[in-house]
N, C-alpha and C positions, 0 to 999 in steps of 0.2 A: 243502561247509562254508560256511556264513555266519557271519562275525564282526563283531562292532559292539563299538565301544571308547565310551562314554558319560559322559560326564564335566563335572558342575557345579559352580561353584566359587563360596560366598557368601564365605566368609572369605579375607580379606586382610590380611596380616601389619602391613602400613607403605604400604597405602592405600585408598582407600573399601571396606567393602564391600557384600553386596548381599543383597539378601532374597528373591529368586526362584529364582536359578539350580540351589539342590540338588533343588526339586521342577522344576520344568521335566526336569531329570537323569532323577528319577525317572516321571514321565510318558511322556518317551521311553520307557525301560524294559519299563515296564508295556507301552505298546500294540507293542513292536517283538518282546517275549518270542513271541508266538503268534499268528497269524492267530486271525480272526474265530469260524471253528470249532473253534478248541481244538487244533488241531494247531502244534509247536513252530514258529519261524518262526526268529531267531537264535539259537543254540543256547548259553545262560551267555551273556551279554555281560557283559562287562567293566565294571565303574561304578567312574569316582572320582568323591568326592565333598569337597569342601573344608567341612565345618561347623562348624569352630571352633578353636582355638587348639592340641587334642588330637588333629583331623584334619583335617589340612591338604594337599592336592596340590604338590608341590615342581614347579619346572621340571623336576628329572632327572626326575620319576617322567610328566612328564607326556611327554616326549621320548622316553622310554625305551617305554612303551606305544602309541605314535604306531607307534614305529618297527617294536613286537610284531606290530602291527594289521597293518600292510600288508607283511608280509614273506612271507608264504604264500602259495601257488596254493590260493585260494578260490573261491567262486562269487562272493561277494562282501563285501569289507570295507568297512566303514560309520564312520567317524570322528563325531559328536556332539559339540560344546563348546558350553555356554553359562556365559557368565561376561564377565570386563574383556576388553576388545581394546583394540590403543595402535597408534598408526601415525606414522610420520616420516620422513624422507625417505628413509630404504633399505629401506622398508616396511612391513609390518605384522607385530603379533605377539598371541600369545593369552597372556593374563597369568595364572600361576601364584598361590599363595598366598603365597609366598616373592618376589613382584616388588616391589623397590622402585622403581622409574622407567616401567615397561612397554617401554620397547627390553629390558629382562635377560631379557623372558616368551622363551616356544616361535616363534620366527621361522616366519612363516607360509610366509617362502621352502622351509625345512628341510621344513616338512609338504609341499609340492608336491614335494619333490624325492622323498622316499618314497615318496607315493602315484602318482608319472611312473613310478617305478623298479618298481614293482609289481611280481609274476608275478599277483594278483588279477585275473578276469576283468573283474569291475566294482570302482571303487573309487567311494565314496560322501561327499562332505564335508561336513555342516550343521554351520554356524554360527550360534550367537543371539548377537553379539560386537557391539560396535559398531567400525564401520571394516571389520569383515567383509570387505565387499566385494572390497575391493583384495587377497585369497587368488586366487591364479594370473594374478594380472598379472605382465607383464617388470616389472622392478626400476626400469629407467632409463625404458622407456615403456608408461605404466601401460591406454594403448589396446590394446596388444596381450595377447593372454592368451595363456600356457604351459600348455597341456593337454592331456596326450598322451590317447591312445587307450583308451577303456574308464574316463576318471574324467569325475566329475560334480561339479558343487561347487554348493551352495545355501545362499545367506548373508541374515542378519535383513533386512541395511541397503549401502546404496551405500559406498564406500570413506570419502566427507565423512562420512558420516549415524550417528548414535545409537542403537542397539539398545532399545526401551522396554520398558518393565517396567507392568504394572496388576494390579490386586489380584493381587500374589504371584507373576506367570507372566509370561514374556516374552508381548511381543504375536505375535511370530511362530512362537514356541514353540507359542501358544492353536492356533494356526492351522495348525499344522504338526498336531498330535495329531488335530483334527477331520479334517481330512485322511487320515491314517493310520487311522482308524475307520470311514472312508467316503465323507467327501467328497469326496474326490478319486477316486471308485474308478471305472473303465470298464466297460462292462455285464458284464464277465465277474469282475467282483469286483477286481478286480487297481488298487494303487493305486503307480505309478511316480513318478521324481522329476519328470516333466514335467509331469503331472496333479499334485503335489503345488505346482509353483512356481503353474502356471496359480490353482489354488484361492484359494493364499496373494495372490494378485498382484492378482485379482479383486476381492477381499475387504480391501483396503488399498485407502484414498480416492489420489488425484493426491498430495497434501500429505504423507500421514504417511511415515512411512522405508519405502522399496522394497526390495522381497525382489529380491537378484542371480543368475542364474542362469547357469552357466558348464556346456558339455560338449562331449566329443570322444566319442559313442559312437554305434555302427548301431545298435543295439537298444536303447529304454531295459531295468533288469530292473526286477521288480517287488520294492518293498520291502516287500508285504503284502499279502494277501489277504482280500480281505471280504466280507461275501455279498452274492451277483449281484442284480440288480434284478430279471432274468430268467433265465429257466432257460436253461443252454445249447440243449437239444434247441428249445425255442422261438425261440432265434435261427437254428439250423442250418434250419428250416423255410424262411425266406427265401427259397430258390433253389428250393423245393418250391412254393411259391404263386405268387411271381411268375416265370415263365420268365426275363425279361431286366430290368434294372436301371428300366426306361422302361415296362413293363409296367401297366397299368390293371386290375386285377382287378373281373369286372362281379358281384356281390351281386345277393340275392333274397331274397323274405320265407324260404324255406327256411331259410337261415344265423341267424337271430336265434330264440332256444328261447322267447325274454320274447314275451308275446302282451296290446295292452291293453285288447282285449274288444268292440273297436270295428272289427275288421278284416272287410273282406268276405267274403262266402262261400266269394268264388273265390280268398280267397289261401289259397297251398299251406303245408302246416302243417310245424314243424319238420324239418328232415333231421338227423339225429344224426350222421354224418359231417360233412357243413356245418358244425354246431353246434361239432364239435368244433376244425376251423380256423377257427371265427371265434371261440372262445376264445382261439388262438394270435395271431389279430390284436385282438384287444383287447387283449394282453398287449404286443404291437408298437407300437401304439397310446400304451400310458401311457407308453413310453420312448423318445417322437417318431422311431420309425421306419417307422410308417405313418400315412396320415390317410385319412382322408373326402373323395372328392372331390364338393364343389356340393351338400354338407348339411353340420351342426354338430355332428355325433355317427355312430358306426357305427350303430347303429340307426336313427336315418333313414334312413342309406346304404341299410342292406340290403330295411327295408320296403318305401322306393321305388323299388328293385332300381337303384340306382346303383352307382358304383365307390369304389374304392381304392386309394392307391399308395403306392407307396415316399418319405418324404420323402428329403432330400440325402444327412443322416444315413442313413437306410435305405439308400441305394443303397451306401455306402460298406461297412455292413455285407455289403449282400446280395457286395459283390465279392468280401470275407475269407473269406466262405464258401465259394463258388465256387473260390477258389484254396486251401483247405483251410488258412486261416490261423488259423481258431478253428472 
């Protein structure tokens, strides 16, 4: 079971409110509903939404579904908020529709204490809040984080910092969905919170508000699937071509099928075997885990019967393989 509890909030009863956050809500939604192929990925997630005076998110309802979300032995629950965040000196809070001051919102202590208390194998928290940040600090010393085992927490902005909004969409929100589509994804399609913070993190100058990233877990899990850049069975080759990680693989005119008309007599003409793993290493090639060695292309490589090898990246593959880890 996967559950995601998804929840945006523009309307504010008695103070500002905001023009992003119910589509941000909904954009979560959309790309968290199904992996890339069409197959279900959280199954019904939960959305509140706050869009006006008729419906609005109360603090009970938002507490009360906090509390829903994280009470089950899951694979993994997912927490979503973008909306007001307030912070002061016994922390932080996520502000309802119903907040008049922002200490009355959902105390971000109360959310840590649920999602510590878990039975969920993975617990999942993004925030597009401002003040975000300071979600699973101690109360009294805000260096120390409270994060038991198996949760993750990824928030817009630093505990000081602002959550921004641009045409219509949080800015980390933007960055969060590109992510979840693909940007973030590892050659096996797979896109986790760690690839997701890296993206987001990447992708924000020195200056603008920095994405927080908090975890206690062996394993990240994956929040989504999308399609691989490479075909599995073309990574599993790895440890079929090169024997060892340091491995130099020596090419021949045989391996390249492309011929440009000018080649000597004596070179030997396509081998369709050959042809067929140096398909697999072009394929290696476009997703830097092999190169050319002492030419600028594989077909130089192979016309002038040169080598091949594993970049850093590649050896780190070729070792997953070898220990049967993809």
């Amino acid at each position: 079971m996967r559950k995601a509890l998804i929840v945006g909030i523009d309307h504010y009863v008695q103070i500002g409110s905001l023009n992003g956050a119910v589509n941000d809500a909904y954009s979560i939604k959309n790309v968290l509903d199904r992996h890339a192929d069409g197959t279900l990925n959280f199954t019904q997630p939960l959305l509140l939404t706050g869009t006006g005076p008729g419906a609005t998110v109360t603090r009970t309802q938002l507490r009360d579904a906090v509390e829903d979300l994280f009470k089950d032995d899951a694979e993994i629950s997912l927490f979503y908020f973008s909306g007001h965040g307030y912070i002061d000196g016994a922390g932080g809070y996520l502000c309802a529709s119903d907040c008049a001051n922002g200490h009355d919102g959902l105390s971000l202590t109360d959310v840590m204490t649920y999602a510590n208390s878990s039975p969920a194998k993975n617990k999942v928290i993004i925030l597009d809040s401002c003040h975000s940040g300071v979600a699973g600090g101690h109360p009294g010393i805000p260096q120390i984080a409270e994060v038991k085992e198996g949760v993750t927490i990824l928030t817009a902005s630093a505990a000081n910092q602002y959550a921004m909004e641009t045409g219509g969409s949080g800015v980390f929100t933007s960055l969060l969905v590109d992510a979840l589509n693909g940007a973030a994804a590892n050659l096996m399609g797979e896109v986790t919170p760690g690839s997701v913070y890296a993206h987001i993190d990447q992708s924000l100058g020195p200056w603008a508000q920095r994405p927080v990233f908090k975890t206690n877990v062996k394993k990240f899990v994956s929040l989504r699937s999308t399609d691989a850049p490479i075909e599995l069975t073309q990574l599993q080759k790895l440890t079929v071509l090169f024997e060892e990680p340091s491995t130099q693989l020596r090419l021949d005119p045989g391996y390249e099928p492309e011929r440009s008309g000018k080649e000597q007599a004596s070179t030997p003409p396509p081998d369709p075997a050959k042809n067929a793993d140096f398909a697999v290493l072009q394929a290696l090639v476009k997703v830097n885990l092999v190169r050319p060695v002492g030419a600028p292309h594989m077909w130089h490589a192979a016309m002038e019967s040169k080598k091949c090898e594993l970049t850093f990246l590649g050896q780190h593959y070729w070792a997953l393989v070898k220990k049967d880890l993809i």
